[in-house]
C-alpha positions in Angstrom: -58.5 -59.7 40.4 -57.5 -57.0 38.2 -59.6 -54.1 37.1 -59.8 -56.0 33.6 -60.8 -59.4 35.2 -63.6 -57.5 37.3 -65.5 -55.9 34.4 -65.5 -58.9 32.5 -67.2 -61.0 35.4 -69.5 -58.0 35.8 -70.4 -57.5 32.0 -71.1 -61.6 32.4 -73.4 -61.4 35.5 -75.2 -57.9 33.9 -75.9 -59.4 30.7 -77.3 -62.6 32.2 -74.4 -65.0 30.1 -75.7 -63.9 26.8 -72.3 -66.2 25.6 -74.3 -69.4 25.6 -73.5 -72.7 24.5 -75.8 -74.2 21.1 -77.2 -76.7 23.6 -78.6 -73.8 25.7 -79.8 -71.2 23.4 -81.6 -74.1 21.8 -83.2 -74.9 25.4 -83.7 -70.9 25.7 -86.1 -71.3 22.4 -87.9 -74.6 23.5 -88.6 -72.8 26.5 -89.8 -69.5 25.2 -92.1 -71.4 22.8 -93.3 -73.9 26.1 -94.0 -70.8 28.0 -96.6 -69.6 24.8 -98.0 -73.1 24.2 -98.9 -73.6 27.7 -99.9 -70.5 28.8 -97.2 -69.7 31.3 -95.5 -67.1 32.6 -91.4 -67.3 34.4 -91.1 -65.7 37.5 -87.4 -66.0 39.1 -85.8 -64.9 42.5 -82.8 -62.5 42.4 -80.9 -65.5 43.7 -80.8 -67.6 40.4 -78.6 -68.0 37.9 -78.4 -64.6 35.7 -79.4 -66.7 32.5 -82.4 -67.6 33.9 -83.4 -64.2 35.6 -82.8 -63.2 32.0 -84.6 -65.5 29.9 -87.9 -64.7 32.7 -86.9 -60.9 31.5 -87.4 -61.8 28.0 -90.6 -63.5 28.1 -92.3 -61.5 30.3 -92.2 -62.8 33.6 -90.3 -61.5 36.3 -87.1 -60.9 38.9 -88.1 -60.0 41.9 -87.7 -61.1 45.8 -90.1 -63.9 46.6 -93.2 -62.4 47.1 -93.4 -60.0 44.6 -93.1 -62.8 42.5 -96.0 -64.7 43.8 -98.1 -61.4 43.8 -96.4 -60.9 40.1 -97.8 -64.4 39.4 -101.4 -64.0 40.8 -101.8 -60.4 39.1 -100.5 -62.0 35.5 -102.6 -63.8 33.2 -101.0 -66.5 32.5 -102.7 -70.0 33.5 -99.5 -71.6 34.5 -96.5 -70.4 37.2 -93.1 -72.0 36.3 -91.3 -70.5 39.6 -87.4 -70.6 39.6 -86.5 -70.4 43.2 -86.6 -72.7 46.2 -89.9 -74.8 47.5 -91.4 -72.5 49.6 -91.4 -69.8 47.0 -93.3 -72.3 44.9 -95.6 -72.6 47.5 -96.6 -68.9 48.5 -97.1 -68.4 44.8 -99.6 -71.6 45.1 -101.1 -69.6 48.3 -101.6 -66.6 46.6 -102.9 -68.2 43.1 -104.5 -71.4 44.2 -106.8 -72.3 40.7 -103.2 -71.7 38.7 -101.3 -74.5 38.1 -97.5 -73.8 40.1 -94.4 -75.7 38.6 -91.2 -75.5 39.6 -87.6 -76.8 37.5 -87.1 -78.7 40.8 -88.5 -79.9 44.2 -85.3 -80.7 45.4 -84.4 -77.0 45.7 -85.4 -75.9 49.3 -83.3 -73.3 52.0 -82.1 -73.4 54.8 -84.6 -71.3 57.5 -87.2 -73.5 56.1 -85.4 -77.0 56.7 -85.1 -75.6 60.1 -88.4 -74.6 61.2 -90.2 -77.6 61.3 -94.2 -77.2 61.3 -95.0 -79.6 64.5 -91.6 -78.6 66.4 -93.0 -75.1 65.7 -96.6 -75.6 66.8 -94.7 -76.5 70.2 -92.9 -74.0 70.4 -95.9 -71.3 69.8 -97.9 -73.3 72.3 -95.3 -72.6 75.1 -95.9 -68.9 74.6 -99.2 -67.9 73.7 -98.9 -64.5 75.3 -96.9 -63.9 71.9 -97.8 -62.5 68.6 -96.4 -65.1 66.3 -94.5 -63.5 63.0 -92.5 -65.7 60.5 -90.4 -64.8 57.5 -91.7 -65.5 54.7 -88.6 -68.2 53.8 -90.8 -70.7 55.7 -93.1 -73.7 54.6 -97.2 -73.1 54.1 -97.4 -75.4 57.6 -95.7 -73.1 59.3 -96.9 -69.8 57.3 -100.3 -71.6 58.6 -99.3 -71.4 62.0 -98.4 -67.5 62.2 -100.7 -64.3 62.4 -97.9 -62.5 60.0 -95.4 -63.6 57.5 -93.3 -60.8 57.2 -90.5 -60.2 54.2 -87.4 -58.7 54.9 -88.5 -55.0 53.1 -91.4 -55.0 55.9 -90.2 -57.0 59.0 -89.4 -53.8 60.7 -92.2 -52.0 60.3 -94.7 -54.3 61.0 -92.6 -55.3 64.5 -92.4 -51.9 65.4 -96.4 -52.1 65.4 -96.8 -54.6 67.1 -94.6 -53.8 69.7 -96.6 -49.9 69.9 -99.5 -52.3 71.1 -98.0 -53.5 73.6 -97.3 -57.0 72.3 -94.3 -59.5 72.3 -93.3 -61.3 69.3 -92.3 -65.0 68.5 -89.9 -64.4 65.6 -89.0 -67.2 63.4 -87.1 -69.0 61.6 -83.7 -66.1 61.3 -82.3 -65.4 64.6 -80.0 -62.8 62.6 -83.2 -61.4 61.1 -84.9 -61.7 64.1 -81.7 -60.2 66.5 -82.1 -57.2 63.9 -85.4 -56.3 64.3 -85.6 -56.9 68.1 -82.3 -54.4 68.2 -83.9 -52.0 65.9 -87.3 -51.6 67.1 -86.5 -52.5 70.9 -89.8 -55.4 71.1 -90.1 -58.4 73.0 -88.8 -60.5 70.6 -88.8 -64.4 71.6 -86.2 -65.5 68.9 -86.2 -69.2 67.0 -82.8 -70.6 66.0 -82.5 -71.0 62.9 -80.2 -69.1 60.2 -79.5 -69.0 56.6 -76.5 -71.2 55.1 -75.2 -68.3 52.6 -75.6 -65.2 54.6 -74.4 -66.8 58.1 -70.8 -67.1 56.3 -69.9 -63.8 55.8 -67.5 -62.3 58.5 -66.6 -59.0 59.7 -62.7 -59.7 59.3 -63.2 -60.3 55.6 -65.1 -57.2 55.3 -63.1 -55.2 56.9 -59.8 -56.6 55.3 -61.7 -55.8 51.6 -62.5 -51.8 53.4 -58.7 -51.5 53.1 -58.5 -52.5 49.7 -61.5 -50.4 48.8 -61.8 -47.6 51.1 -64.3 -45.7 49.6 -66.9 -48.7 48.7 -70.2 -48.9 50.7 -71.3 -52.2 52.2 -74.8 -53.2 51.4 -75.7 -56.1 54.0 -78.7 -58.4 53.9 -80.0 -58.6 57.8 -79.7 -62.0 58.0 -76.2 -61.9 58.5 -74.5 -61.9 61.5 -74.9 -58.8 63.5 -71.2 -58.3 63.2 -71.4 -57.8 59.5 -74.7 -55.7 60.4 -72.7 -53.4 62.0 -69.9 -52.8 59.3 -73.1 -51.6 57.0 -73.7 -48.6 55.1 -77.1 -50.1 54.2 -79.1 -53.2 55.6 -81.5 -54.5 53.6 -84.1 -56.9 51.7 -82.4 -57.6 48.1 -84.9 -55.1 46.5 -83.3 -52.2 48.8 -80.0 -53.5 48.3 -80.4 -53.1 44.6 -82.0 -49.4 45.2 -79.1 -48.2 47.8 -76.8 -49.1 45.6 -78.9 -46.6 43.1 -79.3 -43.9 45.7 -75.6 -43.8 47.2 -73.1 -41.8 45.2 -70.9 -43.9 46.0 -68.8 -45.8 42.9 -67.9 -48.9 44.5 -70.1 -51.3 46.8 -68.7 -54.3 49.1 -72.4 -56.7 48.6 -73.2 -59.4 51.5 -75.6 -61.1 50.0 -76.1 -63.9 47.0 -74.1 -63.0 44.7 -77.1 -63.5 42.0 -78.3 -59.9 42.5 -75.3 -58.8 41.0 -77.6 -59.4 37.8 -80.0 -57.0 38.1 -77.9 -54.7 40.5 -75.4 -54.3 37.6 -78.6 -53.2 35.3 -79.6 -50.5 37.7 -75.7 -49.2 38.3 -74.4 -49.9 34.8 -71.0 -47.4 35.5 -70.8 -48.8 39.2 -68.2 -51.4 40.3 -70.0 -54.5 42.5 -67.5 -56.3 44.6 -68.8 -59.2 46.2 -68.3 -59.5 50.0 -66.0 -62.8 51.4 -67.8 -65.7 53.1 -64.1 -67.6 53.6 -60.7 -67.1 54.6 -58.9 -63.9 55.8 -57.1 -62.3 52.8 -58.4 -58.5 51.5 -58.2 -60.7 48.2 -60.8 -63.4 49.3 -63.5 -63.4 46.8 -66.6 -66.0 48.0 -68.9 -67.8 46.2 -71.9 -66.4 48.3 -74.2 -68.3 45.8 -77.3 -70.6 47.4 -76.4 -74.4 46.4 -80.3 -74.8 46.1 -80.8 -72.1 44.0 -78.5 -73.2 41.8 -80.2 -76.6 40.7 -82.8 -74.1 38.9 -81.4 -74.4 35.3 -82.6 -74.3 31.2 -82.8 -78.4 31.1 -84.9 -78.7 34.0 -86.8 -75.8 33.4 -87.9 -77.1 29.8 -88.3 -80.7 30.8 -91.1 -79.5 34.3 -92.8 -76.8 31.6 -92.9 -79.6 28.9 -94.1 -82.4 31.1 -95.9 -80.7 34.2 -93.5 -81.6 36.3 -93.0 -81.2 39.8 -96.0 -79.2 40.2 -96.5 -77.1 43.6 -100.0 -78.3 45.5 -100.9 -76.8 48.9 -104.2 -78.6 50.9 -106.8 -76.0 50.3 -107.5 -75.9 53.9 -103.7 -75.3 54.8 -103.4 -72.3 52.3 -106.4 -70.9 53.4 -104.9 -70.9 56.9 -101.6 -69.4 55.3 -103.2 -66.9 53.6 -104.6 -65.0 56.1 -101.1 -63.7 57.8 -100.3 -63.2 54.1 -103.0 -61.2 53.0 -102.4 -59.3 56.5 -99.2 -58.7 55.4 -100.3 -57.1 52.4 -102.8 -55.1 53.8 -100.4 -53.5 55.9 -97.8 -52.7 53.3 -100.6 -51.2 51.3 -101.6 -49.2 54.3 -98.1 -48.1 55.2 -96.0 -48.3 52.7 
């Protein structure tokens, strides 16, 4: 890709593809004016497609990792969530916010680490060891955020580990084992690990990496933790998507080699406007390899099915009262720790 090719692609993520067809800007309007006549607020994941991180930009709402959106939802005023993400995103915002109403474009949108944690095989699991702590990322469903005594996010997983284990207590991590392998390396815990991994980040290999170092020498590499420790280990940075976006802000560097979805480059590209984002290579072994890195889930969040669930109530989020009562205490846990320590 020529220098050429690589700043148009980048102008097109930064500006969130402000060259639209009639079809969409029309469903950009119908859904601004939706979002006043109902009451609602958009609040997108740094995963989704930059038009819609934009369009929540304009009316609002928010881009943010998942549960600064949820917070972001139960802080604003609006009566009515539309959440542009995957399911369990849908549902934490529920958690946090349960008299608003929660829609989401789709309920066919899920991930991964949640498919692969299921709640009962999980309860067995935790029953096996109840010596252990029990902490689960927060990419999990409410049943099994119901199950824990923390949910963790990325930004925080090592910190509150690292607490836990100066207690004196082992952990039950789920559902990232790359995640999990992380912390357990970096804060040296007991940490029983669940098997489970992320479809996008579990592609990206060292090789690749390493072959696009000798193209760009002087880039940094900015790697989400839950890829393989392999790529881990090529990193100038590991971290959540909201310290991704700020290393890339902190590091002088001019060039950065990003493992993660390539959907950040949106508001990445906002922060670093003179910086050049090259996205890291999920496939093959050419230096020239560019990957799609992009969540197939996140990507069914789009204008038409946005418009038609904010129109219609559709696929509206609920969470048994009971359950997210359950699932809000490792939450609000969570959040009391980040506010004592962060």
């Amino acid at each position: 890709m020529t220098q050429a090719a690589r700043k148009l692609v980048q102008e097109h993520l930064a500006h969130g593809h402000q060259h639209l067809s009639a079809d969409d800007e029309a469903l950009k309007a119908r859904i601004k004016q939706l979002l006043i006549d109902k009451n609602a607020v958009l609040v997108a994941h740094y995963y989704t497609d930059p038009v819609i991180q934009a369009l929540a930009e304009e009316t609002g709402g928010c881009v943010s990792d998942s549960l600064e959106m949820a917070r972001f939802g139960r802080d604003h005023d609006a009566e009515t969530l539309i959440v542009a993400g995957v399911k369990f995103m849908g549902e934490t915002a529920k958690i946090l916010t349960p008299h608003k109403k929660v829609l989401m474009p789709t309920l066919e949108a899920t991930c991964s680490l949640d498919i692969g944690c299921p709640a009962e095989e999980f309860a067995e699991f935790c029953a096996q060891h109840p010596d252990r702590e029990v902490v689960v990322y927060a990419n999990t469903s409410a049943a099994v955020k119901a199950k824990a005594d923390w949910v963790v996010t990325s930004s925080i997983a090592l910190k509150v580990v690292e607490h836990l284990s100066d207690q004196g207590k082992k952990v039950i991590w789920a559902p990232d084992k790359h995640l999990g392998s992380y912390v357990q390396k970096e804060t040296g815990a007991d940490v029983l690990l669940w098997d489970s991994a992320c479809i996008v980040h579990e592609e990206f290999k060292a090789k690749g990496i390493l072959d696009l170092k000798h193209v760009y020498p002087d880039a940094a590499v900015l790697v989400h933790p839950e890829s393989p420790e392999s790529v881990v280990e090529l990193a100038d940075h590991v971290g959540s998507t909201s310290q991704i976006i700020q290393a890339a802000k902190d590091l002088d560097n001019e060039q950065f080699i990003v493992a993660t979805d390539q959907g950040i480059f949106y508001k990445m590209q906002q922060e670093v406007p003179t910086k050049e984002l090259i996205i890291a290579p999920t496939a093959g072994s050419g230096a020239t390899c560019r990957s799609c890195a992009n969540c197939p889930w996140m990507a069914m969040n789009a204008l038409d099915n946005l418009a038609d669930a904010l129109e219609n109530d559709l696929n509206e989020i609920h969470v048994d009262p009971a359950l997210g009562e359950q699932a809000m205490r490792p939450l609000q846990r969570m959040l009391d720790f980040a506010k004592a320590n962060l």
